[in-house]
PDB file of N, CA, C and O in Angstrom:
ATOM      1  N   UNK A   1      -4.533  86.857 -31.446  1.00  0.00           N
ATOM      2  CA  UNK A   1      -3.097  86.810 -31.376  1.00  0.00           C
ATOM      3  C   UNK A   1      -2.534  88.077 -32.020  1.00  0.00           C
ATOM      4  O   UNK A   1      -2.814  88.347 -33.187  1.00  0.00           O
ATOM      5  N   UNK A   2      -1.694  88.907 -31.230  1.00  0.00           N
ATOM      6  CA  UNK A   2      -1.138  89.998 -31.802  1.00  0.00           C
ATOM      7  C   UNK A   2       0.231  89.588 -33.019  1.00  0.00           C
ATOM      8  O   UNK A   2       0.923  88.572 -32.951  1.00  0.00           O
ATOM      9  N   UNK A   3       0.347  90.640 -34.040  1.00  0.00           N
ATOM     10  CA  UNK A   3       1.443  90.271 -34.925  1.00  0.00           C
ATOM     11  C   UNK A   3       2.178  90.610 -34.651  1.00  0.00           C
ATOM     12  O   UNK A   3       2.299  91.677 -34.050  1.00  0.00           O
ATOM     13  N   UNK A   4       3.101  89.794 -34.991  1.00  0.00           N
ATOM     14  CA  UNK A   4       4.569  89.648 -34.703  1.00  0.00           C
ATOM     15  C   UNK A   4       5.460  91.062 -35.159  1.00  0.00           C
ATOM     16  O   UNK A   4       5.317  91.079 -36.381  1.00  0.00           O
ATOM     17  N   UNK A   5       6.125  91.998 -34.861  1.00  0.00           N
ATOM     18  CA  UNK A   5       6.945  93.322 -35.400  1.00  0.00           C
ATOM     19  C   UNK A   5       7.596  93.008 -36.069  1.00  0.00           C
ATOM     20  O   UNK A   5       8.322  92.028 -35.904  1.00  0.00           O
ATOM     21  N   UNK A   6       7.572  93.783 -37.151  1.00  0.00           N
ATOM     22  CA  UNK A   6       8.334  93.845 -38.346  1.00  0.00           C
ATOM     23  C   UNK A   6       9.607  94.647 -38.049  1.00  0.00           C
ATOM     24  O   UNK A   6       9.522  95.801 -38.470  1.00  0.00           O
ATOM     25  N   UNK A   7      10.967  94.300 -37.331  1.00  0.00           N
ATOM     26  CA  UNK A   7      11.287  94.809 -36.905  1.00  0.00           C
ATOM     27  C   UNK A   7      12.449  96.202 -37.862  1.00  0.00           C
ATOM     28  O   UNK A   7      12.922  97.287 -37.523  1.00  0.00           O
ATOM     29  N   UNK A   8      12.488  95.259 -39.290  1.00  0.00           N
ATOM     30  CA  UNK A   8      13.193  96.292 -40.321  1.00  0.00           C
ATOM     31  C   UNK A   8      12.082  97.119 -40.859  1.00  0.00           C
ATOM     32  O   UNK A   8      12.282  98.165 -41.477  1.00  0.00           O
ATOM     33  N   UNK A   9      10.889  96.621 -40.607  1.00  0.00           N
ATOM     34  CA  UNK A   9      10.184  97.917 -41.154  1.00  0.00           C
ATOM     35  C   UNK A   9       9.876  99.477 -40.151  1.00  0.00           C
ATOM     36  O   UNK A   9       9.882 100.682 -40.401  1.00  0.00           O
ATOM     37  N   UNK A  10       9.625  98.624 -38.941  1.00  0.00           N
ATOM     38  CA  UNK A  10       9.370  99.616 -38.206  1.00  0.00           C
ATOM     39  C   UNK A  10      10.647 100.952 -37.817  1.00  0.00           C
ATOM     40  O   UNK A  10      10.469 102.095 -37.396  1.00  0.00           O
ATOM     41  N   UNK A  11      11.700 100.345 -38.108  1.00  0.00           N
ATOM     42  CA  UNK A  11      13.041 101.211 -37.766  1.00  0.00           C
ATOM     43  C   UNK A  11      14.321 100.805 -38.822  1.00  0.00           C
ATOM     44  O   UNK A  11      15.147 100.289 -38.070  1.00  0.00           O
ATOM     45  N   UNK A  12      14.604 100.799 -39.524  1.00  0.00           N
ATOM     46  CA  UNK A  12      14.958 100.538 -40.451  1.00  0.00           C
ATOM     47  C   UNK A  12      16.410 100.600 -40.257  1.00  0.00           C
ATOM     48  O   UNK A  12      17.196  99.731 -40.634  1.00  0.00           O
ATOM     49  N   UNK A  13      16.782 101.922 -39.507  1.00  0.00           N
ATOM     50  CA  UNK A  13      18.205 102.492 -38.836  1.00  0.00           C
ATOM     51  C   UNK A  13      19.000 101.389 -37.658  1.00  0.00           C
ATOM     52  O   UNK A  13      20.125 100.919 -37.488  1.00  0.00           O
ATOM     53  N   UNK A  14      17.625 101.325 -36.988  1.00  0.00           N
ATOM     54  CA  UNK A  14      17.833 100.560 -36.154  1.00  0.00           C
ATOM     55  C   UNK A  14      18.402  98.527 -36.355  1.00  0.00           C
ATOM     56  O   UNK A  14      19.322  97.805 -35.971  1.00  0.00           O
ATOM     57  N   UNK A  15      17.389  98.433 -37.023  1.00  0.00           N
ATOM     58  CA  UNK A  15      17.792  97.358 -37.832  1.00  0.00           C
ATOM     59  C   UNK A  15      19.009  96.665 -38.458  1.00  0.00           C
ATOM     60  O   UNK A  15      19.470  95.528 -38.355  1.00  0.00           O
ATOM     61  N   UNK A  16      19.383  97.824 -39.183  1.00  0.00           N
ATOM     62  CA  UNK A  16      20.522  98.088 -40.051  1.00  0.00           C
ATOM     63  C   UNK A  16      21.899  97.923 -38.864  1.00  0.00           C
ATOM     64  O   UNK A  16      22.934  97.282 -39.044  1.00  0.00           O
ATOM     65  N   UNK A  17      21.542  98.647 -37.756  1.00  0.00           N
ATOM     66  CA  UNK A  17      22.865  98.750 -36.730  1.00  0.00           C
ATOM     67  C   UNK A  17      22.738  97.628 -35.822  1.00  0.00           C
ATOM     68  O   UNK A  17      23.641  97.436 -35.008  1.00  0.00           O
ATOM     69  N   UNK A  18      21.635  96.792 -35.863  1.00  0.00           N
ATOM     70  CA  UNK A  18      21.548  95.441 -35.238  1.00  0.00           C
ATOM     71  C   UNK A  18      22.452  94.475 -35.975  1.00  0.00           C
ATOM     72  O   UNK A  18      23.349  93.776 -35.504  1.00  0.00           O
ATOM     73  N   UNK A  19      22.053  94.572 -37.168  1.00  0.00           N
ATOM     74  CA  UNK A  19      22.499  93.567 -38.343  1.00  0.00           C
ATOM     75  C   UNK A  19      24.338  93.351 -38.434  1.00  0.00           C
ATOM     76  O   UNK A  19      25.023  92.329 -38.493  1.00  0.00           O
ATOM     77  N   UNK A  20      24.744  94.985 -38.409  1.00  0.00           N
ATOM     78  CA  UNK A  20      26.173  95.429 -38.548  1.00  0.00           C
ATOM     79  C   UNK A  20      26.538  94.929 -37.068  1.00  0.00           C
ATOM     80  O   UNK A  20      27.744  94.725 -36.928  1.00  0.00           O
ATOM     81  N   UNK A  21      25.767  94.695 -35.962  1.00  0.00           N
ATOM     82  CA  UNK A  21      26.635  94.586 -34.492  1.00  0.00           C
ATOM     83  C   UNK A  21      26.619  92.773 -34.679  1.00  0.00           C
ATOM     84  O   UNK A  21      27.682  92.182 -34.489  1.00  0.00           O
ATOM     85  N   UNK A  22      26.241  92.534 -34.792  1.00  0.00           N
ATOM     86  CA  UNK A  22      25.797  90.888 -35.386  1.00  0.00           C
ATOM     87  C   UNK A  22      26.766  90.707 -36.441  1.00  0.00           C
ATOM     88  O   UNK A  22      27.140  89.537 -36.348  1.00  0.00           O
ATOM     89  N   UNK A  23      27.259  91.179 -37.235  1.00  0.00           N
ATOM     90  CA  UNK A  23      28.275  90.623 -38.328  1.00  0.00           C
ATOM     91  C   UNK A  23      29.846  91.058 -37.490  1.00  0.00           C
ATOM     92  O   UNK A  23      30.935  90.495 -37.593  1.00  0.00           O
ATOM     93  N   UNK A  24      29.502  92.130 -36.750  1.00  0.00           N
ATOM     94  CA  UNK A  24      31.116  92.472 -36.315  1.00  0.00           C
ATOM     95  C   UNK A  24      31.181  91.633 -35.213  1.00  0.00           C
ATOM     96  O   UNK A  24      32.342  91.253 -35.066  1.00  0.00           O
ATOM     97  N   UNK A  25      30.486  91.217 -34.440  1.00  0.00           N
ATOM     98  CA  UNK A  25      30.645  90.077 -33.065  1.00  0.00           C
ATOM     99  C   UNK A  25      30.817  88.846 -33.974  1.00  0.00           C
ATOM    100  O   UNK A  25      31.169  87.858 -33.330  1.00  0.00           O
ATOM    101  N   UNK A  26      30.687  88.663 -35.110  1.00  0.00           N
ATOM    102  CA  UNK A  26      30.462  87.121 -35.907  1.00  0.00           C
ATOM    103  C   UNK A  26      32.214  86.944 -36.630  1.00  0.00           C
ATOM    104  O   UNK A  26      32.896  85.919 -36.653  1.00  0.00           O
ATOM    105  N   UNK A  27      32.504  88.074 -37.063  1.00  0.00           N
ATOM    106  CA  UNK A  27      34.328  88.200 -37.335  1.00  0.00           C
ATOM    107  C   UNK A  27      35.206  88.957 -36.986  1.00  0.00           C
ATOM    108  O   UNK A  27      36.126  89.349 -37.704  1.00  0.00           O
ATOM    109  N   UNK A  28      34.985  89.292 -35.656  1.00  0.00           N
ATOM    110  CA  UNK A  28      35.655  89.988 -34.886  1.00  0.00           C
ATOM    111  C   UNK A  28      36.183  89.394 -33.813  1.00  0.00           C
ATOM    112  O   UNK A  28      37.333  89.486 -33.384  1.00  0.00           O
ATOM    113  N   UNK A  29      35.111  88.666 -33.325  1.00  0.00           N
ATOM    114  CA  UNK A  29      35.297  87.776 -31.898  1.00  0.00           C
ATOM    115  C   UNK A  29      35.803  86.518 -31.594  1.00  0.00           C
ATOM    116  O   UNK A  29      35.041  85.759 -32.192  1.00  0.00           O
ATOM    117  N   UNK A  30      36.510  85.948 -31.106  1.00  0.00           N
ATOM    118  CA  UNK A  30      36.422  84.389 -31.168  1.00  0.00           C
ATOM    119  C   UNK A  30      35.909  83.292 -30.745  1.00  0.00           C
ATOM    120  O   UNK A  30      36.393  82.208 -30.419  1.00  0.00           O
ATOM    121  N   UNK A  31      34.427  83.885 -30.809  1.00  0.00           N
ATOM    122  CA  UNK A  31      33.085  83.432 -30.185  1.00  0.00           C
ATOM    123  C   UNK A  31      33.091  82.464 -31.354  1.00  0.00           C
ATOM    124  O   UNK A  31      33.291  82.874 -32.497  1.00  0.00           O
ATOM    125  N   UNK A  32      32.855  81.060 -31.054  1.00  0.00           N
ATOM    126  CA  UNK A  32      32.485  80.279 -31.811  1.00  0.00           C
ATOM    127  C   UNK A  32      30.306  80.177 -32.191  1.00  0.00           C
ATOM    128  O   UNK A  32      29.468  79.796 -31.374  1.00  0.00           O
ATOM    129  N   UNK A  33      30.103  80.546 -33.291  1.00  0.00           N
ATOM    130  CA  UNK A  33      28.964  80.578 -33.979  1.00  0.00           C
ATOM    131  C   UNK A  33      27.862  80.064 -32.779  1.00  0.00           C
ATOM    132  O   UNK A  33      26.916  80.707 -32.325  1.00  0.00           O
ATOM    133  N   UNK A  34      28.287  78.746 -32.438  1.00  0.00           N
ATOM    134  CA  UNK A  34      27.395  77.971 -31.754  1.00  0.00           C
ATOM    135  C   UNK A  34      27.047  78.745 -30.144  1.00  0.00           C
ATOM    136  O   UNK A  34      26.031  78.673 -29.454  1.00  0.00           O
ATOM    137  N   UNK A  35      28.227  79.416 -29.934  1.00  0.00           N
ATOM    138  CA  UNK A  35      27.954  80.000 -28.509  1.00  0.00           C
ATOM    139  C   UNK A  35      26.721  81.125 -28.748  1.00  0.00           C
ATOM    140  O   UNK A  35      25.773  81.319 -27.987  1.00  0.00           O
ATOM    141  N   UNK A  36      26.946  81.669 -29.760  1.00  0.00           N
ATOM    142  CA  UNK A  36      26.215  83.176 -30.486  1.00  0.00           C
ATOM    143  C   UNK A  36      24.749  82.683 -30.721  1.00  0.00           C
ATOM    144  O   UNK A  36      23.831  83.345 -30.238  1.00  0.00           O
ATOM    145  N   UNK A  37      24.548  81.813 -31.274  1.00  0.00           N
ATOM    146  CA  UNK A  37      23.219  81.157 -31.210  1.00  0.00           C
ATOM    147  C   UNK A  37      22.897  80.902 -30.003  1.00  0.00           C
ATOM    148  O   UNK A  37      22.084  81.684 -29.511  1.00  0.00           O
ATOM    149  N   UNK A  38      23.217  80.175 -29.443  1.00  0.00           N
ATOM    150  CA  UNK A  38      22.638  80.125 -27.646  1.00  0.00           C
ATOM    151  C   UNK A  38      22.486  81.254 -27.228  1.00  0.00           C
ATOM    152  O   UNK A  38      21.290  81.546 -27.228  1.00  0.00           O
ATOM    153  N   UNK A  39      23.398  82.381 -26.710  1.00  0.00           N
ATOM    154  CA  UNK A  39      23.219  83.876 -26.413  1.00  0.00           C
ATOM    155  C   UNK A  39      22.066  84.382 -27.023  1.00  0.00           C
ATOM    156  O   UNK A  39      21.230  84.950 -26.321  1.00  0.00           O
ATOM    157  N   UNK A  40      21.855  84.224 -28.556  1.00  0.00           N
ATOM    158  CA  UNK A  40      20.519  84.869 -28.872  1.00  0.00           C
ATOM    159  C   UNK A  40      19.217  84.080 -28.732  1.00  0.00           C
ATOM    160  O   UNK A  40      18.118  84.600 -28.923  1.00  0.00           O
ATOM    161  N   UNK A  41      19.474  82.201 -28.228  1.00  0.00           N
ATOM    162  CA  UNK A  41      18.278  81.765 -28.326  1.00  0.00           C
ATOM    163  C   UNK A  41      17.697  82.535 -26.891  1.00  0.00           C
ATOM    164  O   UNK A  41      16.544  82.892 -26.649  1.00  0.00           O
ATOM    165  N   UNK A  42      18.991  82.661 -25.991  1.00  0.00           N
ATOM    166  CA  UNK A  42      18.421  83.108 -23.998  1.00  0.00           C
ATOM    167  C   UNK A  42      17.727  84.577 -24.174  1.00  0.00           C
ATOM    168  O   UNK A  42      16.785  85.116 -23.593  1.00  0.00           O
ATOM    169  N   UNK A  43      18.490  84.938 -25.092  1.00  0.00           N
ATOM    170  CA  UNK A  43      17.498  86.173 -25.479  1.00  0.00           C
ATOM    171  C   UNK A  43      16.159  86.147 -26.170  1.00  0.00           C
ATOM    172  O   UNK A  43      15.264  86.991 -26.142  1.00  0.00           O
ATOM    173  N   UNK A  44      16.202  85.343 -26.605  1.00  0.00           N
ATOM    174  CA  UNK A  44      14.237  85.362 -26.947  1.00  0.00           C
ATOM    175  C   UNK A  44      13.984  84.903 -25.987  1.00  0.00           C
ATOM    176  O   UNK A  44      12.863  85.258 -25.623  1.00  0.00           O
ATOM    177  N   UNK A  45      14.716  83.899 -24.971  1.00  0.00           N
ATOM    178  CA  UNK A  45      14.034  83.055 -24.071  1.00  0.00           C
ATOM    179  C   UNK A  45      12.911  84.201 -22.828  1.00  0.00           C
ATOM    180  O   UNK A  45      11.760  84.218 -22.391  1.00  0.00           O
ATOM    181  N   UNK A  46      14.456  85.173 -22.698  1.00  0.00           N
ATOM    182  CA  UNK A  46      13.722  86.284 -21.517  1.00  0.00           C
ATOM    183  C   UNK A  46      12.882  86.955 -22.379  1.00  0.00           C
ATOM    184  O   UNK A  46      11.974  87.297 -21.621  1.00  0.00           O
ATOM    185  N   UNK A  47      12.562  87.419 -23.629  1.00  0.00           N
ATOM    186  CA  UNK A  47      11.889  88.312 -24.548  1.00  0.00           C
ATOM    187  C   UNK A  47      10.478  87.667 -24.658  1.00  0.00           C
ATOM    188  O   UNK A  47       9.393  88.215 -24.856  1.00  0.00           O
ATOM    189  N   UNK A  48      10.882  85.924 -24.416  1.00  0.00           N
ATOM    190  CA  UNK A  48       9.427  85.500 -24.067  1.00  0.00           C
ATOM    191  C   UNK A  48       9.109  85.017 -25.933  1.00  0.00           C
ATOM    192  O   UNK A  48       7.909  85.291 -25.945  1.00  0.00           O
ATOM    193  N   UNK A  49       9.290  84.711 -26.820  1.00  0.00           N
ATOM    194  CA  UNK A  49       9.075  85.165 -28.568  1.00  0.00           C
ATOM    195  C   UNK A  49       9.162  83.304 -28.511  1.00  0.00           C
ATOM    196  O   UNK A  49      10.141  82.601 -28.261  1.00  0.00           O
ATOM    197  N   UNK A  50       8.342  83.069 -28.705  1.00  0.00           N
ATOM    198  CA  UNK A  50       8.116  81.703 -29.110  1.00  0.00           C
ATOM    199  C   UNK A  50       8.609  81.315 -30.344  1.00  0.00           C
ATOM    200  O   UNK A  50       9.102  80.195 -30.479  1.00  0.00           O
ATOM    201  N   UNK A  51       8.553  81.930 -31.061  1.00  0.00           N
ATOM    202  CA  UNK A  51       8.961  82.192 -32.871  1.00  0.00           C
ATOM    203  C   UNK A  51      10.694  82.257 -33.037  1.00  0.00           C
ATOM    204  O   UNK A  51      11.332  81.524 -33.793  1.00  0.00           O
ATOM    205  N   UNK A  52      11.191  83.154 -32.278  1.00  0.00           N
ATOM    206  CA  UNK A  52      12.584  83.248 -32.060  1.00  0.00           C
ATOM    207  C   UNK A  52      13.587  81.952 -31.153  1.00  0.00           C
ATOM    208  O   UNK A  52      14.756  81.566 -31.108  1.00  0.00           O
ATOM    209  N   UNK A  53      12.536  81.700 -30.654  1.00  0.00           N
ATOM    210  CA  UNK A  53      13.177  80.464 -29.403  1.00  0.00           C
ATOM    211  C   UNK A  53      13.271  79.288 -30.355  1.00  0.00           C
ATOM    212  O   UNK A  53      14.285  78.590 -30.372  1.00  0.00           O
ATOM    213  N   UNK A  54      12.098  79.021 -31.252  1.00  0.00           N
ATOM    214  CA  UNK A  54      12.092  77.964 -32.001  1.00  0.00           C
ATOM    215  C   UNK A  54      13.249  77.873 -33.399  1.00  0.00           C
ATOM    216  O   UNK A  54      13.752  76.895 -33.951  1.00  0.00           O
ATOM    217  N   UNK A  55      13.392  79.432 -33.668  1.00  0.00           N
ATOM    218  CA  UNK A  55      14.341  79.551 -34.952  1.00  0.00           C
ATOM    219  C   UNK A  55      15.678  79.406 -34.260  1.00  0.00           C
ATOM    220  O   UNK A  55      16.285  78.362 -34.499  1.00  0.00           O
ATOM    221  N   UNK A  56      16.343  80.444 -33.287  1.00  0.00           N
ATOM    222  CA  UNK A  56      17.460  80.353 -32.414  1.00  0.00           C
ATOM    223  C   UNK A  56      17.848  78.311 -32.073  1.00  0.00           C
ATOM    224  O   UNK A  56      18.761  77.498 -32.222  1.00  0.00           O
ATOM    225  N   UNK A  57      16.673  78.374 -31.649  1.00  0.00           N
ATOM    226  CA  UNK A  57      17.326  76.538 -31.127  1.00  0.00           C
ATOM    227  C   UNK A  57      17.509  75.589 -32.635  1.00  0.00           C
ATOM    228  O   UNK A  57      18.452  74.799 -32.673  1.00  0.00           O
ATOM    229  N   UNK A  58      16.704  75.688 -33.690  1.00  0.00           N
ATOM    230  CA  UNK A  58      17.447  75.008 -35.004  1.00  0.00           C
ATOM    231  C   UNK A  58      18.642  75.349 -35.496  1.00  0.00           C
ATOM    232  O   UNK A  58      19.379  74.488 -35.977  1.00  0.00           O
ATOM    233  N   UNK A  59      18.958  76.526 -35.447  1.00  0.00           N
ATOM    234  CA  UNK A  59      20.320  77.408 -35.530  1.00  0.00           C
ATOM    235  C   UNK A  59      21.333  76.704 -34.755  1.00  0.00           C
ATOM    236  O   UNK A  59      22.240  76.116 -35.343  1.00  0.00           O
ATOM    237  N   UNK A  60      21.236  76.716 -33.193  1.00  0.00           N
ATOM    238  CA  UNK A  60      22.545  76.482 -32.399  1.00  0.00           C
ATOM    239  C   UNK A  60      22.058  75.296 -32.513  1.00  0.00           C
ATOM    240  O   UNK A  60      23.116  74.766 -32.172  1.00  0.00           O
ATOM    241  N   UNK A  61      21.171  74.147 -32.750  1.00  0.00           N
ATOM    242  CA  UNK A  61      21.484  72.732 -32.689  1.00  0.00           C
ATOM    243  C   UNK A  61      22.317  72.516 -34.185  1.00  0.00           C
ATOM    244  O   UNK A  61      23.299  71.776 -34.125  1.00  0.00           O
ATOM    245  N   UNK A  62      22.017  73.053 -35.369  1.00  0.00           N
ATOM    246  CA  UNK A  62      22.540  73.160 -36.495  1.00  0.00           C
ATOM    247  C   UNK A  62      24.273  73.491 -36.304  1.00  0.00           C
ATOM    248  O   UNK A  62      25.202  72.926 -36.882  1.00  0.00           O
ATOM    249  N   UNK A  63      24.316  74.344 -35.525  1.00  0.00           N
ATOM    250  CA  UNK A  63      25.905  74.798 -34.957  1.00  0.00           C
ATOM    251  C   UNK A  63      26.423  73.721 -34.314  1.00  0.00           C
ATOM    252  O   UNK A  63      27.408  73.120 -34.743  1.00  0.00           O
ATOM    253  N   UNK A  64      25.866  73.437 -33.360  1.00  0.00           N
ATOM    254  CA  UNK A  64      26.328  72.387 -32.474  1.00  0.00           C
ATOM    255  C   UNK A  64      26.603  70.660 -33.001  1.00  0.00           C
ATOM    256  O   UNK A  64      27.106  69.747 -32.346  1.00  0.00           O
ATOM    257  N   UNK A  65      26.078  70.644 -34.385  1.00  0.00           N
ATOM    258  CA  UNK A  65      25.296  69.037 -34.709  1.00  0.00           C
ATOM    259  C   UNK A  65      26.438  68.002 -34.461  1.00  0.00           C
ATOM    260  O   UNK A  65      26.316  66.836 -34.087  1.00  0.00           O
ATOM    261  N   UNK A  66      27.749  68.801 -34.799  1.00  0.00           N
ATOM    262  CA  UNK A  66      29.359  67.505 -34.518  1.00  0.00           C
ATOM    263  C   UNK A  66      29.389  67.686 -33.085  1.00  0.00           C
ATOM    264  O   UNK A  66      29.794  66.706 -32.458  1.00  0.00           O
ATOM    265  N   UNK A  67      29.115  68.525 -32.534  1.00  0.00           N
ATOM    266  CA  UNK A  67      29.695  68.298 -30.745  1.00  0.00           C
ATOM    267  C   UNK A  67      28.783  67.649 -30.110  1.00  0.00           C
ATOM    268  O   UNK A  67      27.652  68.115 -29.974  1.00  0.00           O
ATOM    269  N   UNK A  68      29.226  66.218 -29.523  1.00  0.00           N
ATOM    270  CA  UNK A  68      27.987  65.725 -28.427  1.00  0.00           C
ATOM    271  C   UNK A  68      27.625  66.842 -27.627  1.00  0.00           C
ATOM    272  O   UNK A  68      26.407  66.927 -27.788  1.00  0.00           O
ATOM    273  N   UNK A  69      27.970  67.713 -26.885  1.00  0.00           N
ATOM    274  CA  UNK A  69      27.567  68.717 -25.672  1.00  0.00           C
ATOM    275  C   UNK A  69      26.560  69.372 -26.402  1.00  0.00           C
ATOM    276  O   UNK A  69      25.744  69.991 -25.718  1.00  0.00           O
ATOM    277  N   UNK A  70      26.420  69.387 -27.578  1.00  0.00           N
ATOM    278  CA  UNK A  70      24.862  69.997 -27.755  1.00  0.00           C
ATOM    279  C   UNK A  70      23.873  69.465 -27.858  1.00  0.00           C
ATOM    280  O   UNK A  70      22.843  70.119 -28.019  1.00  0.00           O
ATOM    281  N   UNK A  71      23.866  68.290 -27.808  1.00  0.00           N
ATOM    282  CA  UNK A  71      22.747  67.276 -27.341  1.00  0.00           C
ATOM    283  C   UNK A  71      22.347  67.107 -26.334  1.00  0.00           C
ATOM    284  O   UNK A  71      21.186  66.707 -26.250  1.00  0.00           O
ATOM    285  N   UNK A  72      23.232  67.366 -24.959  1.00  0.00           N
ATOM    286  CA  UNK A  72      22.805  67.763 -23.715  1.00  0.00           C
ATOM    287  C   UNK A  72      22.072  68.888 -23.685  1.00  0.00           C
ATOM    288  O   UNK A  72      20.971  68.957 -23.139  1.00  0.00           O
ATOM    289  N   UNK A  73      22.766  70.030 -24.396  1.00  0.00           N
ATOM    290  CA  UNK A  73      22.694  71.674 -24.201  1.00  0.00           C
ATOM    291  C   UNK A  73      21.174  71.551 -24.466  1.00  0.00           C
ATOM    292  O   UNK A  73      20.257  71.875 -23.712  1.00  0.00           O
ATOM    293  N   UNK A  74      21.095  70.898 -25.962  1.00  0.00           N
ATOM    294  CA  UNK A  74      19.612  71.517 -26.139  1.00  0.00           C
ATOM    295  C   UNK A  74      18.936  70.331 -26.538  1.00  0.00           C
ATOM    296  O   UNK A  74      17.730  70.360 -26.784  1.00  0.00           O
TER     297      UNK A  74
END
């Protein structure tokens, strides 16, 4: 099994401007949290990251836990 990327180690810059685009879409937007978690779970989904799919979906079910529609969703 190959290891998983360290993705702040390997680019650190990069990282850093992930982190900052992620906090400004988080109070900037009027994307409710729970939508933002789904968006990033579909993104591990196509990325294929078993590890991310599993953290992303505790996240947006955690977001979602008062709305019935996320009991369908996920």
């Amino acid at each position: 099994m190959e290891a998983r990327l360290n993705a702040q180690q390997a680019s650190p810059a990069a990282y850093a401007a992930m982190i900052s685009l992620e906090m400004f879409v988080r109070k900037e937007s009027n994307l409710e949290s729970s939508l933002i978690e789904l968006v990033k779970m579909r993104a591990s989904q196509i990325n294929g990251c078993a590890y991310c799919i599993d953290m992303h979906s505790k996240d947006a079910r955690s977001a979602l836990i008062c709305n019935r529609t996320g009991h369908r969703i996920l």
